[in-house]
C-alpha positions in Angstrom: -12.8 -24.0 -2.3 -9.9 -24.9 -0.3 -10.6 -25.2 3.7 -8.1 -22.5 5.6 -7.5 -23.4 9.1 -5.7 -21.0 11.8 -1.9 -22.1 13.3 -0.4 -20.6 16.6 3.1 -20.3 16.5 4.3 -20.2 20.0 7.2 -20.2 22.2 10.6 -19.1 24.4 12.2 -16.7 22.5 15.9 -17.7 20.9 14.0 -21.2 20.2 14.5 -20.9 16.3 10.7 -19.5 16.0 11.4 -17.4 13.2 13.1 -20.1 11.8 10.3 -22.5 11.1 7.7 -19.7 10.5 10.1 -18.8 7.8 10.5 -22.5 6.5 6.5 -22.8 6.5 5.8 -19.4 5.0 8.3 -19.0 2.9 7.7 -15.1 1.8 3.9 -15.7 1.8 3.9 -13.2 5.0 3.4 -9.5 6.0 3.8 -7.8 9.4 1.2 -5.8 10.9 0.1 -4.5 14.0 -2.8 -6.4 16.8 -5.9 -4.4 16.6 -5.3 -0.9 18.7 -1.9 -1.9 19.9 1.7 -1.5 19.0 2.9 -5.2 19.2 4.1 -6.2 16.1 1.5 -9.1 14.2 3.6 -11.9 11.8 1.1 -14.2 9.9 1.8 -16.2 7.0 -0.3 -18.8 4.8 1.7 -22.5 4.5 -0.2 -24.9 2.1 -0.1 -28.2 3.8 -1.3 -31.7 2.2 -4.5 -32.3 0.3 -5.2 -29.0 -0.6 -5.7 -27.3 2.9 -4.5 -23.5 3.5 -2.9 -23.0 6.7 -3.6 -19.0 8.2 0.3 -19.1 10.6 0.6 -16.7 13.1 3.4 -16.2 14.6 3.0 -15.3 18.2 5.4 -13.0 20.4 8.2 -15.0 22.4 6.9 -16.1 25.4 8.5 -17.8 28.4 5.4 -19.1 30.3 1.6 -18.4 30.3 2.7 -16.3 33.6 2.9 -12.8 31.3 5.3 -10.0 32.8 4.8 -8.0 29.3 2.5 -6.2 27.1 3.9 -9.1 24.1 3.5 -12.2 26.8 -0.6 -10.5 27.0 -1.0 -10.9 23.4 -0.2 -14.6 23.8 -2.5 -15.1 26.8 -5.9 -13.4 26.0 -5.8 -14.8 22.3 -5.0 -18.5 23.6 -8.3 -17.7 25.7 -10.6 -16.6 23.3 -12.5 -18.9 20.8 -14.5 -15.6 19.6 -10.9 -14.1 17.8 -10.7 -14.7 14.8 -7.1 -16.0 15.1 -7.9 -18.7 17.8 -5.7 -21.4 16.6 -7.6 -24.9 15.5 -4.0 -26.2 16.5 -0.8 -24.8 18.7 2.6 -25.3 17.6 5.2 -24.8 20.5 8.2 -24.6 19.0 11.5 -25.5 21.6 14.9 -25.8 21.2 16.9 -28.6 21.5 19.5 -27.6 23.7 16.7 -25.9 26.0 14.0 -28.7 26.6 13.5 -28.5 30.1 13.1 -24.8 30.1 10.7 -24.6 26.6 8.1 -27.6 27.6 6.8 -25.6 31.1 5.3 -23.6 28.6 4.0 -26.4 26.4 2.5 -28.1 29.3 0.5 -24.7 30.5 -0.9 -24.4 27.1 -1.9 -28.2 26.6 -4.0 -27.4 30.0 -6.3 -24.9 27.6 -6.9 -28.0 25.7 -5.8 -26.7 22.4 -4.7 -29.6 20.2 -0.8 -28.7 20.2 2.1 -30.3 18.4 5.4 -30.0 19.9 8.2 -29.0 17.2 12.3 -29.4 18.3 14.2 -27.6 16.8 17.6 -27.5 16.2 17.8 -31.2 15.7 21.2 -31.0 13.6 23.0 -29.9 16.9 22.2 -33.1 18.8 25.3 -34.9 18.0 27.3 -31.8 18.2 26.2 -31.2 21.7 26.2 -35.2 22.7 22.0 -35.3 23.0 19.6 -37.9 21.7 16.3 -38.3 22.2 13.1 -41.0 22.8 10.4 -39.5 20.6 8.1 -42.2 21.2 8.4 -42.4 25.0 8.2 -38.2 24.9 5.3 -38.2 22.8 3.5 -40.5 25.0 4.1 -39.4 28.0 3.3 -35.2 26.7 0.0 -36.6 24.8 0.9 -34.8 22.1 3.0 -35.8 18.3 6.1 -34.4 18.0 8.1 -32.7 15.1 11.7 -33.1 15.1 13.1 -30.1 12.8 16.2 -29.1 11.6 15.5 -25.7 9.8 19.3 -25.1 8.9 19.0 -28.3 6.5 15.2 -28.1 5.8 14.0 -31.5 7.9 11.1 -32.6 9.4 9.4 -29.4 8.1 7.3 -31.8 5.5 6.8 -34.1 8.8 5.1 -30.9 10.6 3.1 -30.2 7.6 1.6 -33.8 7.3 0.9 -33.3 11.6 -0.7 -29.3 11.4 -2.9 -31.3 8.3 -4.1 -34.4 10.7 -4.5 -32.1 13.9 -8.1 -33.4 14.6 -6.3 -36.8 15.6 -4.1 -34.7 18.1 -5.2 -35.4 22.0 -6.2 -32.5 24.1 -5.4 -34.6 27.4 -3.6 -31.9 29.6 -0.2 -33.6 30.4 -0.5 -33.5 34.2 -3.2 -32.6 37.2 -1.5 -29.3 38.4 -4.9 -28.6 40.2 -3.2 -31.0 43.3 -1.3 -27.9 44.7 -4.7 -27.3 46.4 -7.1 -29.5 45.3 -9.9 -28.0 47.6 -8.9 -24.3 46.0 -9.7 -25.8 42.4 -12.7 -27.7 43.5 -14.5 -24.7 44.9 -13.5 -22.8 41.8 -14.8 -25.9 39.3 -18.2 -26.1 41.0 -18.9 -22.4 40.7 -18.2 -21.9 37.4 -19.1 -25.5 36.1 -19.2 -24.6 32.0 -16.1 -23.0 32.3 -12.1 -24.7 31.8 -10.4 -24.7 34.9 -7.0 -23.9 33.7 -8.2 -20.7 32.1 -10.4 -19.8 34.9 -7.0 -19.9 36.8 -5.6 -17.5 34.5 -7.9 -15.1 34.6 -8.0 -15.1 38.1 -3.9 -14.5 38.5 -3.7 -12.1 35.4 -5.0 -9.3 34.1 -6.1 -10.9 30.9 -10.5 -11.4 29.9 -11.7 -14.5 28.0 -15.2 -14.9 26.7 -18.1 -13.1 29.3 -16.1 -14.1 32.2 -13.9 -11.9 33.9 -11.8 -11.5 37.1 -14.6 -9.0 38.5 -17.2 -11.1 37.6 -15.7 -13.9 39.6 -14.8 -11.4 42.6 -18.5 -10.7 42.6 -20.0 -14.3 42.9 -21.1 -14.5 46.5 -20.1 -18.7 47.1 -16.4 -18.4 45.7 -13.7 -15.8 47.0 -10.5 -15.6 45.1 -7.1 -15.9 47.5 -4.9 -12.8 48.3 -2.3 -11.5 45.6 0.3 -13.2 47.8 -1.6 -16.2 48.1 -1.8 -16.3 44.4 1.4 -16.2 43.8 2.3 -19.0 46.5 -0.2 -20.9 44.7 1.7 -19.7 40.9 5.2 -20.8 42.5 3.8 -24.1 43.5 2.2 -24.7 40.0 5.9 -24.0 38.0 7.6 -26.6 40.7 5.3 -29.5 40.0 5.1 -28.5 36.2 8.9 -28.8 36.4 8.9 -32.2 38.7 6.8 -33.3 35.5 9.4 -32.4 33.1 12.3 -33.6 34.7 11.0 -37.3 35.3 10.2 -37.1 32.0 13.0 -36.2 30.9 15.0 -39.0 32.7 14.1 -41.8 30.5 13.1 -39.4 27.5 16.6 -37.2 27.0 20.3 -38.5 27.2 23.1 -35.9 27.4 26.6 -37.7 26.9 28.6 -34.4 28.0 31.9 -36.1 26.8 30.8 -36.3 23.5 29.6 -32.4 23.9 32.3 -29.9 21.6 31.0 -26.7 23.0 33.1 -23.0 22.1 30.6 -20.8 23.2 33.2 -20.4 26.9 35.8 -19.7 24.8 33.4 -17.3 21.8 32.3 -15.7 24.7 35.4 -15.1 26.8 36.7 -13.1 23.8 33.4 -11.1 22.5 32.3 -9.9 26.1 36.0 -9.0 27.4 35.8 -5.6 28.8 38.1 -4.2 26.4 38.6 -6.8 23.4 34.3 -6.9 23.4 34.4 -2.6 22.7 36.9 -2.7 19.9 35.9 -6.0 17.6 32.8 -4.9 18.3 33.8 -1.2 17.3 35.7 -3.1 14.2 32.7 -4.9 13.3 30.7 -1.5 12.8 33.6 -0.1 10.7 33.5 -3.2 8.2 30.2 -2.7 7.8 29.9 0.4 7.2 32.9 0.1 4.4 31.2 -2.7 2.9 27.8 -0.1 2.5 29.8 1.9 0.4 31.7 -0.5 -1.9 29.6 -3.0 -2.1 26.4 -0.6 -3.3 28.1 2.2 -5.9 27.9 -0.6 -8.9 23.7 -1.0 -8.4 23.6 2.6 -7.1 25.1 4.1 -10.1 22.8 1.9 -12.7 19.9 2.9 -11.2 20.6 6.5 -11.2 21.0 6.2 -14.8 17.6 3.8 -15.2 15.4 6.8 -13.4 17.4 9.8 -15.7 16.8 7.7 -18.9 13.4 6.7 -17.4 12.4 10.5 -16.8 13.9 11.9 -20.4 12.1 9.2 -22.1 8.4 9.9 -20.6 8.8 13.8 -21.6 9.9 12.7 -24.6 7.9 10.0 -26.0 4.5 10.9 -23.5 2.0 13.5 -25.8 3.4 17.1 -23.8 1.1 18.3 -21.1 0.2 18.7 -17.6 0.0 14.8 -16.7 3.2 13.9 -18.9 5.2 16.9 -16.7 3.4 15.6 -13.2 5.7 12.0 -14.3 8.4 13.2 -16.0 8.9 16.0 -13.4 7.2 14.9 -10.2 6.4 11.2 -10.0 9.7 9.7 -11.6 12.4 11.9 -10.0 10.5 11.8 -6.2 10.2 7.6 -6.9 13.8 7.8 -8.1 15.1 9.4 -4.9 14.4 6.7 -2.6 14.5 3.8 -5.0 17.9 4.8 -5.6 19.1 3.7 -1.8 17.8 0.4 -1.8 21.3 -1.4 -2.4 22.8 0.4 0.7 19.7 -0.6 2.7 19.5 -3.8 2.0 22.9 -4.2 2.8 22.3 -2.6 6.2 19.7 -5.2 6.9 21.7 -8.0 5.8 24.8 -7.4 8.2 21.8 -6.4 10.9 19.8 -10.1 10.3 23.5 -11.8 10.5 24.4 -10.6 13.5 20.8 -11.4 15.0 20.7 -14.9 13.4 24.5 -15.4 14.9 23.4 -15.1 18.7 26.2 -12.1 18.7 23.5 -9.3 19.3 22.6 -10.9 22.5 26.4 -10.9 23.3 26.6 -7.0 22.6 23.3 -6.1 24.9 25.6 -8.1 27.6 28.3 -6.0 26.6 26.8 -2.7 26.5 24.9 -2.8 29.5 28.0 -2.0 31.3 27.9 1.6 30.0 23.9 2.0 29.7 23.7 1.4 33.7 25.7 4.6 34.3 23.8 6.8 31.9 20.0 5.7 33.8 19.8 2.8 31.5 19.3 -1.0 31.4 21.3 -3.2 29.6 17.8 -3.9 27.5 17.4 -0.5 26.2 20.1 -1.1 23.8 18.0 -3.7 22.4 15.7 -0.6 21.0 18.9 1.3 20.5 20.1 -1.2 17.8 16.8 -1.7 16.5 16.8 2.0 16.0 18.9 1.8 13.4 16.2 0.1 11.3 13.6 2.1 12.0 12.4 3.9 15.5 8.7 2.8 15.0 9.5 -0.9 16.1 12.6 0.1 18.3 10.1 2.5 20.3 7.3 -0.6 20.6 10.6 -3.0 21.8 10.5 -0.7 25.2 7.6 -3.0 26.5 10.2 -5.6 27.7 11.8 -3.0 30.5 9.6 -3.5 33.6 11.1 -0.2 35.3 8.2 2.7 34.0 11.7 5.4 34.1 14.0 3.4 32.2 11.2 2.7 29.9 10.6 6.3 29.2 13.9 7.3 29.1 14.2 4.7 26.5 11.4 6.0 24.4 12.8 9.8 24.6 16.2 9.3 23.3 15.7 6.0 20.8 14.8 8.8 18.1 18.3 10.1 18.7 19.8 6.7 16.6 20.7 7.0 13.1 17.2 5.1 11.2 17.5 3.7 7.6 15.3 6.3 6.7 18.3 9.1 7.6 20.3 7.0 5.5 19.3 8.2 2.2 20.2 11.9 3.6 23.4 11.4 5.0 24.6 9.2 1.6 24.2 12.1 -0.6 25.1 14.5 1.5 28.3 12.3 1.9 28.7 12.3 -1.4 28.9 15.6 -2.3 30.6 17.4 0.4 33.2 14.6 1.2 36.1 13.6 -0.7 36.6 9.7 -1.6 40.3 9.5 -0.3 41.1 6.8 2.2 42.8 6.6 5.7 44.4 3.5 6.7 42.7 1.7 4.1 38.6 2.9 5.1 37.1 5.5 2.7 36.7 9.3 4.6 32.7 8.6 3.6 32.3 5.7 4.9 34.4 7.1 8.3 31.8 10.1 7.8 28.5 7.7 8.0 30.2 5.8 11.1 31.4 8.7 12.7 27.2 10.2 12.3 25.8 6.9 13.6 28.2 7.2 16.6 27.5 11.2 17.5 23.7 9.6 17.0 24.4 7.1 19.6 26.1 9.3 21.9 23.3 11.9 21.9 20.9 9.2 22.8 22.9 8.4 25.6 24.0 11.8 27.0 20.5 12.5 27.0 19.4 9.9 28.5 22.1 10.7 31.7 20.8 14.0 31.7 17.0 12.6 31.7 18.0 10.1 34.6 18.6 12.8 37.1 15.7 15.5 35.8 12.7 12.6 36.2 11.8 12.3 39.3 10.7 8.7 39.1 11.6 6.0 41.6 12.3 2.3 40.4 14.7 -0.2 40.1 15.2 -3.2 37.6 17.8 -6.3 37.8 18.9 -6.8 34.3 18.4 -10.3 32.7 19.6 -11.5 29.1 19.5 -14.8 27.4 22.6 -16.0 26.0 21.7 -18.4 22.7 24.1 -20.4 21.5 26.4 -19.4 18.8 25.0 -20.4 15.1 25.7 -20.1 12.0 23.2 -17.5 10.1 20.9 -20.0 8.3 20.5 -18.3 4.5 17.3 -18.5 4.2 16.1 -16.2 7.3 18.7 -13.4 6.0 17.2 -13.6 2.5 13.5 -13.6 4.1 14.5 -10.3 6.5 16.7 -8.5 3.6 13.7 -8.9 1.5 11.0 -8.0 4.0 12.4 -5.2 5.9 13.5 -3.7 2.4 10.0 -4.1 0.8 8.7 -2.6 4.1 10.8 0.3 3.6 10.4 0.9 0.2 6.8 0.8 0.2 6.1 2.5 3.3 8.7 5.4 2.3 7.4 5.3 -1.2 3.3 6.2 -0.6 4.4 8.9 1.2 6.9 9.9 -1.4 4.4 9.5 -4.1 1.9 11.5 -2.8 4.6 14.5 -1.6 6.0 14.3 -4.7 2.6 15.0 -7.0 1.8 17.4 -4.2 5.1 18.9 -4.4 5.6 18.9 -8.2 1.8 20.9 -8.2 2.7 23.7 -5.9 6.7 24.3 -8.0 4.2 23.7 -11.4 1.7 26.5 -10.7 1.8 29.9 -8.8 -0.3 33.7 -8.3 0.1 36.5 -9.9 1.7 37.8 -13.1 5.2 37.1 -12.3 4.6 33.3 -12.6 1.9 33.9 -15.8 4.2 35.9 -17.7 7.4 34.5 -16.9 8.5 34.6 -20.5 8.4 37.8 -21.3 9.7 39.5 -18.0 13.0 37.0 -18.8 12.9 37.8 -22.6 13.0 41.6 -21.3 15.2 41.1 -18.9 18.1 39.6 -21.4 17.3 41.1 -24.2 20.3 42.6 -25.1 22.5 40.1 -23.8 22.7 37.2 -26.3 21.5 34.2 -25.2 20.8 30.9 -26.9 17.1 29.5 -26.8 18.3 26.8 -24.2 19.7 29.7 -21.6 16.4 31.4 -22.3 14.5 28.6 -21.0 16.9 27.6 -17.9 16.0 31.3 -16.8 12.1 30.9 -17.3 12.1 27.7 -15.7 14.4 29.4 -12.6 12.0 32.0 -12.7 9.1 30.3 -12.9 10.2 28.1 -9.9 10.8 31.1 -7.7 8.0 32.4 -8.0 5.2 29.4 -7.5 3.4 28.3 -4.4 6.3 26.1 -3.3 9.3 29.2 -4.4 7.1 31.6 -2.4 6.4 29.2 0.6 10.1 28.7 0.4 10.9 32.6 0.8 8.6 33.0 3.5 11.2 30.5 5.4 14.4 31.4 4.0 15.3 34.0 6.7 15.0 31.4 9.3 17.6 28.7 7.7 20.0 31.0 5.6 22.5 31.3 9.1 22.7 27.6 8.7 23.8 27.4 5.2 20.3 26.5 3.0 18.3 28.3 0.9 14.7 28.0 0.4 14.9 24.4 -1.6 16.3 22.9 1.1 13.7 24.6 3.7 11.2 23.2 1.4 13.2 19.8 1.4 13.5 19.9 5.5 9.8 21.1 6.1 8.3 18.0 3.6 10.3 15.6 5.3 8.6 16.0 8.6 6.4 13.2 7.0 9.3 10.8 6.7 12.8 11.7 6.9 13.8 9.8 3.4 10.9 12.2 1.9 14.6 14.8 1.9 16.0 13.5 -1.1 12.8 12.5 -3.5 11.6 16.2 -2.5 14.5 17.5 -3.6 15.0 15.0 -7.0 11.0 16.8 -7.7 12.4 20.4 -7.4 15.1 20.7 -9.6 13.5 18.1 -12.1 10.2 20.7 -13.0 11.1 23.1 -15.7 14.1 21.1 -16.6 14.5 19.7 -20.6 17.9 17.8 -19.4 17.0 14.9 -16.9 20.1 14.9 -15.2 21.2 12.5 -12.1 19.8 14.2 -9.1 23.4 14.0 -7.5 24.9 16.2 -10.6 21.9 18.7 -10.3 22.2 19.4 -6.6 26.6 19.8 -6.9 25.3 22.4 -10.0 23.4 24.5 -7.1 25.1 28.1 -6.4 24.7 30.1 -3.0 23.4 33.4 -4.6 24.6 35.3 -1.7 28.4 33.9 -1.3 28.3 32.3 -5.4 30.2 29.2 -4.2 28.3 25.8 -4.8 25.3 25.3 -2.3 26.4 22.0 -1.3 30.0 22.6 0.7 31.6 21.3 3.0 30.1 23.6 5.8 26.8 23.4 4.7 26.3 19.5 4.5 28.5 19.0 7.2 25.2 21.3 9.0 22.9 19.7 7.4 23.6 15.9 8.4 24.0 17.1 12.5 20.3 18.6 11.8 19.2 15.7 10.6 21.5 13.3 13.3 19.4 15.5 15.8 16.2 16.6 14.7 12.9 15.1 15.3 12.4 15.0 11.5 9.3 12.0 11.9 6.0 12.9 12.2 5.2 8.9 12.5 7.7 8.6 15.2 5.7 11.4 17.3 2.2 9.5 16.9 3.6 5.7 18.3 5.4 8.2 21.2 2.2 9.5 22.3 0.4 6.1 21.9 3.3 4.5 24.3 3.1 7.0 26.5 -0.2 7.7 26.6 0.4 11.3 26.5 1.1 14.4 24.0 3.2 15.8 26.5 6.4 13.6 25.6 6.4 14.0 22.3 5.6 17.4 22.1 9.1 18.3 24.7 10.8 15.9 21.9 9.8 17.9 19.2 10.6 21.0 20.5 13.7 20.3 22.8 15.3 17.7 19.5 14.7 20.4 17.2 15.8 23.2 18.6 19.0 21.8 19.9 19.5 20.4 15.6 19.1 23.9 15.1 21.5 25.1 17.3 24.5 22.7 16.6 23.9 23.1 12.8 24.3 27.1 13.3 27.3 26.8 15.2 28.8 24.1 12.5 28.0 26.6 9.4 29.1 29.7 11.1 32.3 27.9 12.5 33.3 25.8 9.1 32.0 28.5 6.4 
């Protein structure tokens, strides 16, 4: 049996973390959440020499062991306790080349914990580029520690770090410098009250609201011989520890790092002049979102297309071949079509997360949070809530959790209220075939009108979010005030094999996430449209075969009305009747209201709901685009799916608060069902509203 041991993957963020977690993992990870929390958990196994499993997990970014967030906490109180099972046998700080001065404060705090610790540079291919080499031996001495020089972009020193993680128990846990001197009488009072305990995280404990072990801050409070200093006193004392931590550093540094600025070719001025100009910034980065969106739609109708097909063949053949029955009808009719439906936008969302990962992996998101923070300050916002903004167009869930980094409690809120607003992946599958249907495939200026039509819905999605959020700024009565502070990484190119790793990842997340709820929905679903009360349903045959009995019908027309029949009148046709009323100013009939209500559970849930209801009862397994252009307003006898009706049905959707799991991580954040409950109600009526006026006006 092969020994596992446990790898902490820490440091600054915009180091190249990611990077080498990637390179070590490979796509042996998963993402997850820390027990009773929202912060996002990345863990991966590596398998290093001799046959030893390494457990990596890879730790929020962190700028110092000084936490000012919920993430930086994370870091902290695991770092303190040997009892979790994560407690890392060895630390890997992982800093960037171009940033050493700034990343090693935080590997000297965590050397203090005595943690055997390796310290990885990255970005070692830029060295040359930016005039900067290096004394590994003299660094490694004087830091106590091995080092890892690491190029991730072309795949060096990772086999070095491997062989180092594998020999950790030779790693020295000598802390790197005395920082008890900045008051050596302080430290010695605290060492001889609590003489089993490690000084350094004694310190922490005392200046942070983090626990380790059966010691806590109270607990020290309470001891009558030791008295802790005054929160300003602390923080003198916290100052005085990042000075002489940086005196270290920098006289290490001397003899350890050479910069040769003439040799340095540096474009990022000149990148950066151009990408956050006050008017070139808006409209490349404007041009940008256009491209991309164009390149959804071209780029996916080939894959889109086939696998349409695949789950039409796929469903015809299980009715077909499969012995006839209840279960064979439950696939054919329920499991197939509902899988179908969301299955069927994978190429467009893995293109979405492709251009998403680029732009991250280029350093040119960071550039656009810079950018956009000149608008977000006048709408009650900081320039970091467009960091959950963007990442709302992934998924809320995450984007809702990225709030933690604004300090200010109102901006913070705000944030969470209106992130819901931004167009997710999982509207994505709505909107396309929507799109679709009611919009023709002409082109203006050389972009398609549908691909205009998905910008034009991420852009009124955007706007919502921050109209509300004006509107929200002067309603709460909540006083703060925040100084907004971005990191600018230097420009890279995207290194391959991180956009493969997040296309994949994210994707598979999606897929699988969407498709348990779909699955279930769907059998759900395809049982309440299969079965129904009373003689209508039972004898569905002959009240049709009496019905047109003089007109003369074919055997296949016979059955099309059963089937129609038979559908009204089930569970789900009569559920859908009782709501009909309520939706039929907007343009829908019961189908969609069934559609619209089953979504609640996931927004992508739309389409595979729909895919299940016209697929029972039907002998021709037809594309689930073809079968919903096929569907006639009884009322008005013009096609269901128009113009004014989908053009009401996406602004429901851009404004509804169609996510039941979005509502649970609101109330967790906020601590509160009063939040999510006015988002809801206020989100959903408004959808309402604006999809009313858009029928009654276009119709």
């Amino acid at each position: 049996m092969s020994k596992q041991i446990n790898v902490a993957l820490i440091g600054n963020p915009n180091t190249g973390k990611t990077s080498v977690f990637n390179s070590l993992t490979g796509l042996n990870q998963k993402v997850g959440n820390y027990p009773g929390i929202t912060v996002e958990k990345k863990e991966g196994i590596c398998k290093l020499p001799r046959g030893v499993k390494a457990h990596i997990l890879d730790l929020p970014g962190t700028y110092s062991l000084n936490a000012s967030s919920l993430d930086e906490n994370v870091v902290i109180e695991l770092l303190l306790n040997k009892n979790d099972k994560d407690f890392p046998d060895v630390a890997i700080v992982v800093s960037d080349v171009e940033n050493l001065k700034r990343n090693l404060l935080l590997f000297t705090q965590i050397k203090d914990l005595e943690i055997p610790s390796i310290l990885v540079i990255n970005m070692a291919d830029r060295m040359d580029y930016k005039g900067i080499s290096l004394d590994i031996d003299y660094l490694e001495q004087q830091l106590e520690t091995r080092i890892a020089l690491v190029s991730t972009r072309k795949n060096k020193g990772i086999d070095h770090l491997k062989t180092l993680i594998s020999n950790y128990k030779d790693l020295s846990i000598k802390p790197c410098l005395n920082a008890t001197e900045i008051d050596k009488e302080y430290f010695k009072n605290l060492q001889n009250t609590f003489p089993n305990q490690l000084l350094y995280k004694l310190w922490l404990v005392i200046t942070q609201d983090v626990n380790f072990g059966k010691t806590n801050r109270n607990e020290i409070d309470a001891v009558d011989n030791f008295k802790t200093k005054s929160k300003s006193d602390l923080k003198r004392l916290q100052q005085k520890e990042t000075i002489k931590r940086y005196q270290f550093i920098n006289n290490v540094l001397k003899v350890g790092q050479t910069i040769d600025v003439s040799k340095a070719k540096d474009l990022r001025t000149k990148f950066d002049r151009i990408l956050t100009h006050k008017i070139w910034g808006y409209a490349i980065f404007f041009i940008i979102l256009l491209t991309i969106f164009q390149a959804i739609y071209d780029w996916s109708a080939v894959p889109m297309d086939f696998i349409d097909g695949v789950f039409a063949s796929l469903s015809e053949w299980a009715k077909n071949t499969l012995p006839k029955g209840d279960f064979t009808n439950l696939i054919a009719e329920g499991i197939i079509p509902g899988l179908g439906g969301i299955v069927i936008f994978i190429p467009q969302i893995a293109f979405l997360f492709l251009f998403i990962s680029i732009l991250e992996e280029s350093g040119y998101m960071s550039r656009v949070v810079f950018l956009m923070d000149r608008i977000m300050r006048r709408f009650g916002l900081s320039g970091k809530s467009v960091v959950p903004l963007i990442s709302g167009t992934a998924c809320a869930i995450p984007a809702i959790m990225a709030t933690r980094n604004i300090e200010s409690w109102k901006e913070r809120l705000i944030t969470i209220l209106v992130t819901p607003f931004t167009t997710c992946s999982a509207r994505l599958p709505v909107y396309l075939i929507i799109i679709a249907l009611v919009i023709p495939e002409g082109r203006f200026l050389g972009l398609g009108y549908q691909a205009l039509t998905l910008m034009l819905l991420y852009l009124i999605g955007f706007g919502a979010a921050v109209i509300s959020a004006y509107l929200l700024d002067r309603i709460l009565k909540i006083k703060s005030k925040t100084f907004f502070v971005v990191e600018m990484p230097s420009y890279k190119l995207p290194l391959p094999k991180n956009v493969v790793i997040t296309v994949i990842e994210k994707t598979k997340s999606f897929v699988f996430g969407a498709g348990k709820i779909i699955l279930a929905i769907s059998i759900i679903l395809w049982f309440l449209a299969s079965y129904g009360p009373g003689d209508n349903f039972n004898n569905a045959e002959k009240i049709i075969a009496k019905e047109y009995a003089s007109k003369n019908l074919s055997n296949e027309e016979i059955q099309q009305h059963v089937a129609s029949f038979k559908l009204e009148h089930s569970f789900i046709g009569i559920t859908g009747r009782a709501i009909e009323p309520a939706i039929r100013p907007l343009g829908y009939d019961w189908k969609i209201g069934i559609a619209i209500l089953s979504s609640f559970a996931a927004r992508e849930v739309f389409v595979g709901t729909l895919a299940t209801i016209y697929s029972v009862g039907s002998d021709e397994e037809d594309t689930i685009k073809n079968r919903m252009a096929g569907e006639i307003n009884p009322i008005l006898g013009t096609p269901l799916f128009n113009f004014a009706s989908g053009i009401s049905l996406m602004l429901f959707y851009a404004f509804a608060m169609q996510c039941m799991s979005t509502l649970a991580i609101v109330k967790r954040e906020t601590n509160s069902w009063k939040w999510p409950t006015l988002q809801l109600v206020i989100m959903s009526s408004f959808a309402y509203l604006v999809a009313l006026i858009a029928f009654q006006t276009l119709k």
